[in-house]
C-alpha positions as CSV (number, residue, x, y, z in Angstrom):
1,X,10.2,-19.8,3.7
2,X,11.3,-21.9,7.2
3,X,14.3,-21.6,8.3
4,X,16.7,-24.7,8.5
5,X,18.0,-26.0,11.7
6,X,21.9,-27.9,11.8
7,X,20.5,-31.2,11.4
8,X,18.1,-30.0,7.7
9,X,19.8,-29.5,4.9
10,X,18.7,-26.0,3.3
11,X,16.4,-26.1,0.9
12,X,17.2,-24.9,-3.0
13,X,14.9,-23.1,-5.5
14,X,11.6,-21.8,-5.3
15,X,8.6,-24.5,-4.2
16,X,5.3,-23.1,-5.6
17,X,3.0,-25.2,-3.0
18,X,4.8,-24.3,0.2
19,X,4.6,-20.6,-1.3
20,X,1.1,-20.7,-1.6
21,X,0.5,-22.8,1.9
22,X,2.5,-20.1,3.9
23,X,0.9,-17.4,1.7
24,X,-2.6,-18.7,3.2
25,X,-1.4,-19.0,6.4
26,X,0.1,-15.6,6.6
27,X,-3.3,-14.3,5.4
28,X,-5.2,-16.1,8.3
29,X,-3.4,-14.1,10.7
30,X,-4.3,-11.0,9.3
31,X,-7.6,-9.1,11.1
32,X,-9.9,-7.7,8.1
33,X,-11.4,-4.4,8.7
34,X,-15.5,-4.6,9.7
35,X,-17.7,-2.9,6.9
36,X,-18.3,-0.3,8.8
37,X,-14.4,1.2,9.2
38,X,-13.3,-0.3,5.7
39,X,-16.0,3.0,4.5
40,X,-15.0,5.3,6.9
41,X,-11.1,5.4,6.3
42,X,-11.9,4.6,2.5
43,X,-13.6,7.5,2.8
44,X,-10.7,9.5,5.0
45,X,-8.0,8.5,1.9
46,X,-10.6,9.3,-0.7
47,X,-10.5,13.0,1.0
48,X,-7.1,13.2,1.7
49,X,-6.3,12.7,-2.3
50,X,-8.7,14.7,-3.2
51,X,-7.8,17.9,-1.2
52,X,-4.3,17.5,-2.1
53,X,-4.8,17.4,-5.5
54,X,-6.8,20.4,-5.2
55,X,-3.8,22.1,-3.3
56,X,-1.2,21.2,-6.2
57,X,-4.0,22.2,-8.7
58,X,-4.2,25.7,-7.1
59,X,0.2,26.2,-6.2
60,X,0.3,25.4,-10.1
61,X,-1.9,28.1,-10.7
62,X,-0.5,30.5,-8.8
63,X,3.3,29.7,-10.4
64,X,1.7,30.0,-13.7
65,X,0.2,33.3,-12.8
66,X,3.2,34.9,-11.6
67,X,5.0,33.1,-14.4
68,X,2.8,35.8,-16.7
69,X,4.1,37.9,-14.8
70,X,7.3,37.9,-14.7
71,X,8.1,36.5,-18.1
Protein backbone atom coordinates (compact mmCIF):
# COMPACT_ATOMS: atom_id res chain seq x y z
CA UNK A 1 0.00 0.00 0.00
CA UNK A 2 1.39 4.00 -0.11
CA UNK A 3 2.79 5.24 2.51
CA UNK A 4 1.15 8.38 4.22
CA UNK A 5 2.81 11.65 4.52
CA UNK A 6 2.10 14.19 7.86
CA UNK A 7 -0.53 16.05 6.17
CA UNK A 8 -2.76 12.20 4.98
CA UNK A 9 -4.35 10.66 7.33
CA UNK A 10 -3.42 6.73 7.28
CA UNK A 11 -5.58 4.77 5.65
CA UNK A 12 -7.64 1.79 7.59
CA UNK A 13 -8.61 -1.74 6.29
CA UNK A 14 -7.96 -3.52 3.34
CA UNK A 15 -9.16 -1.72 -0.25
CA UNK A 16 -9.65 -4.49 -2.77
CA UNK A 17 -9.21 -2.01 -5.98
CA UNK A 18 -6.04 -0.28 -4.90
CA UNK A 19 -4.76 -3.97 -4.17
CA UNK A 20 -5.41 -5.08 -7.51
CA UNK A 21 -4.18 -1.57 -9.28
CA UNK A 22 -0.78 -1.82 -7.39
CA UNK A 23 -0.79 -5.60 -8.05
CA UNK A 24 -0.83 -4.70 -11.89
CA UNK A 25 1.48 -2.25 -11.57
CA UNK A 26 3.97 -4.27 -9.74
CA UNK A 27 3.60 -6.86 -12.49
CA UNK A 28 4.40 -4.33 -15.29
CA UNK A 29 7.67 -3.86 -13.89
CA UNK A 30 8.60 -7.31 -13.87
CA UNK A 31 10.81 -8.57 -17.23
CA UNK A 32 9.21 -12.05 -18.41
CA UNK A 33 11.72 -14.54 -19.49
CA UNK A 34 11.89 -15.00 -23.70
CA UNK A 35 10.67 -18.58 -24.81
CA UNK A 36 13.78 -19.51 -25.49
CA UNK A 37 15.41 -19.32 -21.67
CA UNK A 38 11.90 -19.99 -19.96
CA UNK A 39 12.85 -23.87 -21.70
CA UNK A 40 16.24 -23.88 -21.02
CA UNK A 41 16.23 -23.27 -17.12
CA UNK A 42 12.78 -25.13 -17.06
CA UNK A 43 14.72 -27.66 -18.28
CA UNK A 44 17.92 -26.97 -15.80
CA UNK A 45 15.21 -27.37 -12.58
CA UNK A 46 13.49 -30.28 -14.23
CA UNK A 47 17.19 -32.02 -14.02
CA UNK A 48 18.18 -30.68 -10.93
CA UNK A 49 14.90 -32.51 -9.28
CA UNK A 50 15.29 -35.29 -11.00
CA UNK A 51 18.93 -36.16 -10.11
CA UNK A 52 18.35 -35.38 -6.59
CA UNK A 53 15.66 -37.60 -6.27
CA UNK A 54 17.68 -40.16 -7.76
CA UNK A 55 20.41 -39.45 -5.08
CA UNK A 56 17.93 -39.79 -2.09
CA UNK A 57 16.44 -42.81 -3.90
CA UNK A 58 19.87 -44.64 -4.02
CA UNK A 59 21.30 -43.18 0.07
CA UNK A 60 17.88 -44.87 1.03
CA UNK A 61 18.96 -47.86 -0.52
CA UNK A 62 22.06 -48.13 0.75
CA UNK A 63 20.72 -47.46 4.59
CA UNK A 64 18.23 -50.11 4.00
CA UNK A 65 20.92 -52.41 2.77
CA UNK A 66 23.10 -52.10 5.61
CA UNK A 67 20.01 -51.89 7.83
CA UNK A 68 19.81 -55.93 6.70
CA UNK A 69 22.76 -55.97 7.71
CA UNK A 70 23.17 -55.03 10.77
CA UNK A 71 19.75 -55.79 12.23
Amino acid sequence: MTKSTEGDKPSSGFNPTEFFRETKEELNKVVWPDRQRLIGESAAVILIVSLSAVVIYLVDELFRWLAKLIF
